[in-house]
N, C-alpha and C positions, 0 to 999 in steps of 0.2 A: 160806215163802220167807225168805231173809236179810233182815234189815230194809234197805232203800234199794237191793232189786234193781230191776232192770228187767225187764220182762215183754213179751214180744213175741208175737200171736197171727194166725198167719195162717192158720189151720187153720179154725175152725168158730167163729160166735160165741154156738155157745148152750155150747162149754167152759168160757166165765167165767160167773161170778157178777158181772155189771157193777156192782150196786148195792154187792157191796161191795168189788169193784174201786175207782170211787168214794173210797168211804169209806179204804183203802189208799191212794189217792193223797194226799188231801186232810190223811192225816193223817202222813202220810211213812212210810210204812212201807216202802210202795215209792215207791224213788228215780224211777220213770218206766216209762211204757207205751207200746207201740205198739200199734193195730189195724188191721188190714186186713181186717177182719172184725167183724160185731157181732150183736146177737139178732136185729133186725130191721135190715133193708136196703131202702131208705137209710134212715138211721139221722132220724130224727123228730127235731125242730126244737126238740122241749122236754124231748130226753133229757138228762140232767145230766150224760152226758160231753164234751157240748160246752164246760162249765165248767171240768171235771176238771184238776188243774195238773200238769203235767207229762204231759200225753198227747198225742201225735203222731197224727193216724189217717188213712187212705189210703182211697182209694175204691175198695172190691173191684171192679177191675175189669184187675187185672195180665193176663190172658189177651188184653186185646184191644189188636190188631194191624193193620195191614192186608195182613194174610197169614190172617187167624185165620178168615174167611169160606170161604178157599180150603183150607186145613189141613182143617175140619173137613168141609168137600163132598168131599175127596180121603177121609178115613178112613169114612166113609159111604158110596159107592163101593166101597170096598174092601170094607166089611164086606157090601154086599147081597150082591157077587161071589159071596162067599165060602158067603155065608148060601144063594143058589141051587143051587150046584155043590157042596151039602154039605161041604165042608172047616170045619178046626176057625176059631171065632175068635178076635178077640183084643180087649183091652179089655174084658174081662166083669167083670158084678160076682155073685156068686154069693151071697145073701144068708141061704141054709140053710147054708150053712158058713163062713160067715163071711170071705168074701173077696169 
């Protein structure tokens, strides 16, 4: 990356390499990070990103709502319908073809 980007991850936290994320911050190579994401969740008391200068991190928990209980009993519902009366679903994850 450009020396003094920013990096933002809200995707999965085993993408980064935290330790030498770290290291990146501390040494400025990158201007600053965001996580909303990390290896482990919650993130342990004596990981050294808690130190890390310039890092913002957010507690993975953007999905919740107080709609989020009722969303996912509604798409659950739907999917058994669907699943009993044979029709096709949705939300699938298909893991031999990669989707």
């Amino acid at each position: 990356m450009k020396r003094g980007a920013r990096l933002i991850n809200v995707a999965r936290g085993s993408l980064l390499d935290e330790t030498a994320l770290v290291q990146a911050l501390e040494s400025g190579a990158l201007g600053g990070a965001a996580l909303d994401v990390t290896a482990t969740e919650p993130l342990p008391a004596e990981s050294p990103l808690w130190k890390a200068p310039n890092l913002f991190s957010t507690p993975h928990t953007s999905g919740v709502s107080d709609r989020l209980w009722h969303r996912q009993t509604a798409i659950l519902i739907d999917l058994l319908e669907r699943w009993f009366a044979g029709q096709e679903l949705f939300n699938c994850v298909d893991f031999a073809r990669g989707y």
